[in-house]
C-alpha positions as CSV (number, residue, x, y, z in Angstrom):
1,X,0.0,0.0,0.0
2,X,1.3,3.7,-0.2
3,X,1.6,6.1,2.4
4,X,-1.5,9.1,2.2
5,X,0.0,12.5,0.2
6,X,-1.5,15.8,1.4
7,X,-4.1,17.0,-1.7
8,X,-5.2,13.3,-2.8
9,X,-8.8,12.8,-3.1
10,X,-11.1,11.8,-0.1
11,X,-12.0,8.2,0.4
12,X,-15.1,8.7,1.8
13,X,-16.5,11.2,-1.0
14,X,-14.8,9.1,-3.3
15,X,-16.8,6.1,-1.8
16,X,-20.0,8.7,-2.0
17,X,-19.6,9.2,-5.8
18,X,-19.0,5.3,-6.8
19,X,-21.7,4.0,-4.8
20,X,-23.9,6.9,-6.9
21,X,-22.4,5.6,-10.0
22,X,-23.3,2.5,-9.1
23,X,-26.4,2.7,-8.6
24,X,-26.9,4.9,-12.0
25,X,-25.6,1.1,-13.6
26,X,-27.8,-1.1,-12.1
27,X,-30.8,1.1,-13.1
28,X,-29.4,0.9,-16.9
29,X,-27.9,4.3,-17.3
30,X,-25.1,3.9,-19.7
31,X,-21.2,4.1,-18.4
32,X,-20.4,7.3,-20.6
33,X,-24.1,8.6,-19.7
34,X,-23.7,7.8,-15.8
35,X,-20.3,9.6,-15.7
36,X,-22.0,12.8,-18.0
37,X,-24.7,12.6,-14.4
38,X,-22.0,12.7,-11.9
39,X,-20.1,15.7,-13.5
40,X,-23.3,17.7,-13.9
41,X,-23.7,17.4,-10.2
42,X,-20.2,18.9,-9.7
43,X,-17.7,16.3,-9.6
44,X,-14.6,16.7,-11.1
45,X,-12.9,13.6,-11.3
46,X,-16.1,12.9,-13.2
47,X,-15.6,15.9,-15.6
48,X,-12.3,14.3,-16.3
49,X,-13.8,10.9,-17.3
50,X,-16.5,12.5,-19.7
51,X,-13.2,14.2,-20.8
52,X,-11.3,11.3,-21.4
53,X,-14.3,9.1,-22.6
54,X,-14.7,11.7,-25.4
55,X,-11.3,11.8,-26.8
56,X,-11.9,8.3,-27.1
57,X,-9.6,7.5,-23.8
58,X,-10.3,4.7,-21.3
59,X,-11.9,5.2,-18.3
60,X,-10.1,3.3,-16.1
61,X,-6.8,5.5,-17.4
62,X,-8.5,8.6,-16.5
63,X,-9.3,7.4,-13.1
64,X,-5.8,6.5,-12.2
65,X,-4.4,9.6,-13.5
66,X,-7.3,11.3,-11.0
67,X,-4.3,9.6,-7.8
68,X,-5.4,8.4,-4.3
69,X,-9.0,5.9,-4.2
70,X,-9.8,7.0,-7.2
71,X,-6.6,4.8,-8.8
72,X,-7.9,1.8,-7.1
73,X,-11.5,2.6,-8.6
74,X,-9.8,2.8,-11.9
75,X,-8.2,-0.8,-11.2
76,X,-11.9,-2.2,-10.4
77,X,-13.3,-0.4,-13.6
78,X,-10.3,-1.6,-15.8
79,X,-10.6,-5.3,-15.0
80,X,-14.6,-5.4,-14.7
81,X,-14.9,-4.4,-18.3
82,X,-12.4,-6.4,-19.8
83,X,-13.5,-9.4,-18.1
84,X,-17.6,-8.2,-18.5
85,X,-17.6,-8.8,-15.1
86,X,-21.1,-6.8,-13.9
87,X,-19.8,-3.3,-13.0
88,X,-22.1,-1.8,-11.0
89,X,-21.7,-4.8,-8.0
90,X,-18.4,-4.5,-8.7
91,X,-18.7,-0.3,-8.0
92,X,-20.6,-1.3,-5.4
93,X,-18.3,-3.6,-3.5
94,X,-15.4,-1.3,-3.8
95,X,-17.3,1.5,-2.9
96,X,-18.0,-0.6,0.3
97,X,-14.4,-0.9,1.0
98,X,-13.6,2.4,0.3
99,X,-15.6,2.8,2.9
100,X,-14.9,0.2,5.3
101,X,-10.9,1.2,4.6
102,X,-11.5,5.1,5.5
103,X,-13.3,3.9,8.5
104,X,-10.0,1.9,9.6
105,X,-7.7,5.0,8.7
106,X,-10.2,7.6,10.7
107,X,-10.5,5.5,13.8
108,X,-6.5,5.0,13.6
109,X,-5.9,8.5,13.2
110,X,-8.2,9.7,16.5
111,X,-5.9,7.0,18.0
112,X,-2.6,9.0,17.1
113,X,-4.1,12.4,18.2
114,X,-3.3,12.3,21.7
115,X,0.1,11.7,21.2
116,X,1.2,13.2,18.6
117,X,-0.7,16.4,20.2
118,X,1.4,15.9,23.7
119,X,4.4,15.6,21.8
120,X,4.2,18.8,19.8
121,X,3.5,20.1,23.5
122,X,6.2,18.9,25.4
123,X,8.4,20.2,22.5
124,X,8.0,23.3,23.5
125,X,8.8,22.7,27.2
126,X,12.4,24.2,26.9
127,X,11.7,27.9,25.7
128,X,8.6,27.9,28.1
129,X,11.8,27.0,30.8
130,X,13.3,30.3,29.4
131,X,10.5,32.2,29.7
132,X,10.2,30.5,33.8
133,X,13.7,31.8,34.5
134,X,12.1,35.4,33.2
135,X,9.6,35.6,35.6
136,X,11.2,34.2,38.2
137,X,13.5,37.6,38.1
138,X,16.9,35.2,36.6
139,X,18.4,37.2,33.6
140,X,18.5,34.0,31.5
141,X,18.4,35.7,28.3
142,X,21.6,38.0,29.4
143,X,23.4,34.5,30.3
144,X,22.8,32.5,27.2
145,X,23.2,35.3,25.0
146,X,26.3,36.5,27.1
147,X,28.4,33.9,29.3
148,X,30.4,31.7,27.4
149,X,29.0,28.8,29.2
150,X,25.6,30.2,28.3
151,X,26.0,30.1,25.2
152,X,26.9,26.4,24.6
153,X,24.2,25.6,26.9
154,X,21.9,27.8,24.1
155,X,23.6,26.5,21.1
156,X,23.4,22.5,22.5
157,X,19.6,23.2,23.9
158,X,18.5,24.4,20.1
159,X,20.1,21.2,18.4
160,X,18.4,18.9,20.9
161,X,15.0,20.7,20.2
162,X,15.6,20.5,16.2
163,X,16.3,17.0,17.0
164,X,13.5,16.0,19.0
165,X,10.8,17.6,17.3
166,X,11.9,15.9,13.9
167,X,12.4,12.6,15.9
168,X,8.7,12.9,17.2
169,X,7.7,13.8,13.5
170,X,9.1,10.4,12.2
171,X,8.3,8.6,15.0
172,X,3.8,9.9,14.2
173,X,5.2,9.4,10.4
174,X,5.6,6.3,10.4
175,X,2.4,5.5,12.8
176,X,0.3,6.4,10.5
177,X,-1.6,4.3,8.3
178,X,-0.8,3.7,4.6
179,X,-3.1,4.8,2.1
180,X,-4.9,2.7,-1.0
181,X,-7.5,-0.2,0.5
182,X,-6.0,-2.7,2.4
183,X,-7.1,-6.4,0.5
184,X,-7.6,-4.2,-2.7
185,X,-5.7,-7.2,-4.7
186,X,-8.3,-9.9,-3.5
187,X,-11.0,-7.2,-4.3
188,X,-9.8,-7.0,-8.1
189,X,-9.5,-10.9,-8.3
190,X,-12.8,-11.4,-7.0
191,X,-13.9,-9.0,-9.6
192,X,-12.4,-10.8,-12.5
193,X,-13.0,-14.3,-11.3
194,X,-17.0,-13.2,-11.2
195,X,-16.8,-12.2,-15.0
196,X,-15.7,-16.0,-16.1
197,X,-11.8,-15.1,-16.4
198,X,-9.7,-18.1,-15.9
199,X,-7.0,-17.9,-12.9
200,X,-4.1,-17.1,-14.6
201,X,-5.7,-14.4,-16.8
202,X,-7.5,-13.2,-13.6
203,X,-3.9,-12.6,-11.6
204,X,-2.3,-11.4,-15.0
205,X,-5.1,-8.8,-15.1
206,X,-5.0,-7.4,-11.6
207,X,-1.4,-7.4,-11.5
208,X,-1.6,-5.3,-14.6
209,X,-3.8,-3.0,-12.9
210,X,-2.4,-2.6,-9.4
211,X,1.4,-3.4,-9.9
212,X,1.5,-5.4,-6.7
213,X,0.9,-9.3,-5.8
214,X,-0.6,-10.2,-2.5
215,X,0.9,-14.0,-1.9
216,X,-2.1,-14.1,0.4
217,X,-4.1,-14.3,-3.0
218,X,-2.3,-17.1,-4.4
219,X,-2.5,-19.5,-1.3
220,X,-6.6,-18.3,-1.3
221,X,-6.5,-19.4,-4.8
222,X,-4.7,-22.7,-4.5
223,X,-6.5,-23.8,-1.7
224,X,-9.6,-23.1,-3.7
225,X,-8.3,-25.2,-6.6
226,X,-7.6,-28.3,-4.1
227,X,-10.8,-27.9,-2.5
228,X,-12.6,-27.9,-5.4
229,X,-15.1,-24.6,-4.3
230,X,-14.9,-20.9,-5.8
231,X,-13.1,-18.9,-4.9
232,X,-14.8,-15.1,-4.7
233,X,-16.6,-15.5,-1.3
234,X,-12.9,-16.9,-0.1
235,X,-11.3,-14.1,-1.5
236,X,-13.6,-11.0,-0.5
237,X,-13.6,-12.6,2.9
238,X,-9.6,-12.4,2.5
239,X,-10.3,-8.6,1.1
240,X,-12.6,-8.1,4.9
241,X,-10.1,-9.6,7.1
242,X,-7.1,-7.5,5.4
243,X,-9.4,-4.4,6.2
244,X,-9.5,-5.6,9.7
245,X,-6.4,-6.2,10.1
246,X,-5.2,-3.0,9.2
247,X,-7.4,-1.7,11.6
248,X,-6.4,-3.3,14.7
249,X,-2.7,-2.8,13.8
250,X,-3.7,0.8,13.6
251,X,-4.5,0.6,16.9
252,X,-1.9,-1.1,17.9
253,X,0.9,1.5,16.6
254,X,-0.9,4.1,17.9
255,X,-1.0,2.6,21.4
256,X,3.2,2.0,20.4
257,X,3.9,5.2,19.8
258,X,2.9,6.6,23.7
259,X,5.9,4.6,24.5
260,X,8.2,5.5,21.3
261,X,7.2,8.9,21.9
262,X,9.0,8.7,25.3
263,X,12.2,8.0,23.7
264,X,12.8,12.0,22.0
265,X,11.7,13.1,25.2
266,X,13.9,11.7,27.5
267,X,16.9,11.7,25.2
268,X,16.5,15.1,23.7
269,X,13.5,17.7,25.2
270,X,14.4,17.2,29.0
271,X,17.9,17.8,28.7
272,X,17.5,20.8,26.4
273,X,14.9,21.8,28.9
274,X,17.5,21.5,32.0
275,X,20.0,23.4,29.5
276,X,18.1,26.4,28.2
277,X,16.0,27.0,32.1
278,X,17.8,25.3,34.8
279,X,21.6,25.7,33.8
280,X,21.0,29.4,33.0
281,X,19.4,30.2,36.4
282,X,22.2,28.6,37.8
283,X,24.5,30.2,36.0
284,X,23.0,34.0,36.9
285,X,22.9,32.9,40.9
286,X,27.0,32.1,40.6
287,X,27.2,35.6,38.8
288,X,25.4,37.3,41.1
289,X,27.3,35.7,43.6
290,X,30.9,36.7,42.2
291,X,29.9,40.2,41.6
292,X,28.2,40.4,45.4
293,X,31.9,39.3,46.6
């Protein structure tokens, strides 16, 4: 899967606007004439199809170029109608995983929140130190702008806190979940297997159309072949318990990264913070001292 970008479209309006289309083809609306419906009501990925569709372009090529869900919905399209598989249940059953996947990535990211919230807070404990020493009538400023000591103290303190924040930032990175829907490949193959492809044209297809494999498909596949029973039900089953999956180790990471998070702020925000509020207060007590004497 690949990681959400900043600007892709939503999965949940995405989700909105294929389960409309969807519906459109099961009443009989025609593709090109379901698409011209969508962009009348405003939606431009849809402009971009009727765009396409008129200059004699695929669909499914417009779609992808469209980025985020809407490159797995041009997957879905793609292999449905080179198979004849029937589109609009297979709109409708990726709409539904749109759905279900956005669902996963919402709940995962109210689970990050809190963290990542008290992290960007506590990175800012060691110029609220500064501003302590300030009120507390210490002339910190004076002694890290001015005391050679002060100084490295100022200089070391800034490097830890350019350190820790972008240590936090990696850490919430890499917490959060990956974008595209998770079982997507099982999804496709379901998709192609309903519309009478063989196997190996099936797999050809989807790899064609996603540029991944998912082993789990294979083994799904093989034990179908053994068994002697289809193998869509096993495989959108496969597609629901990768959705799940991804949700609980959502959770998981985010309940991880309370603990990870500990790691910049021990290593990097309380020593800045002892070296840009304690060590200067300290420092302006000894001169005060020597200049008493």
């Amino acid at each position: 899967m690949r990681r959400v970008k900043d600007g892709e479209p939503d999965a949940a309006a995405t989700a909105e606007a294929v389960l409309r289309l969807s519906v459109l083809l099961a009443a009989g609306v025609a593709p090109s004439r379901a698409w011209t419906f969508l962009a009348d009501a405003g939606d431009a990925v849809a402009a971009t199809v009727c765009s396409a569709i008129a200059a004699g372009d695929d669909a499914s090529d417009a779609l992808a170029s469209a980025g985020g869900p809407w490159r797995d919905v041009g997957a879905a399209w793609g292999v449905a109608t080179t198979v004849g598989a029937p589109l609009a249940q297979s709109l409708r059953d990726v709409a539904a995983a749109l759905r279900d996947g956005q669902q996963a990535a919402d709940e995962v990211r109210v689970a990050l929140a809190e963290p990542a919230a008290t992290a960007r807070l506590m990175s800012w404990l060691p110029l609220v130190a500064i501003a302590l020493g300030l009120v507390l009538g210490f002339d910190t400023v004076t002694v890290l702008a001015a005391n050679p000591i002060g100084v490295v103290c100022l200089l070391v303190g800034i490097v830890l806190i350019v350190v820790a924040r972008r240590w936090s930032a990696a850490l919430v990175r890499r917490a959060h979940p990956e974008g595209g829907i998770p079982g997507i490949d099982a999804e496709l193959t379901a998709i192609a297997l309903s519309g009478g492809a063989p196997v190996e044209r099936a797999r050809a297809l989807v790899r064609g159309a996603t540029e991944m494999r998912d082993g789990e498909v294979d083994e799904i596949l093989a034990l179908s072949t053994t068994a002697g029973v289809p193998a869509v039900e096993l495989l959108r089953s496969s597609a629901w318990l990768a959705r799940h999956r991804a949700r609980t180790d959502g959770r998981l990471r985010a309940a991880e990264l309370s603990s990870k998070l500990l790691l910049p702020l021990g290593v990097c925000t309380l020593p800045a913070f002892l070296l840009l509020g304690v060590a200067p207060m300290l420092l302006s007590i000894l001169s005060s001292g020597v200049l008493v004497v």
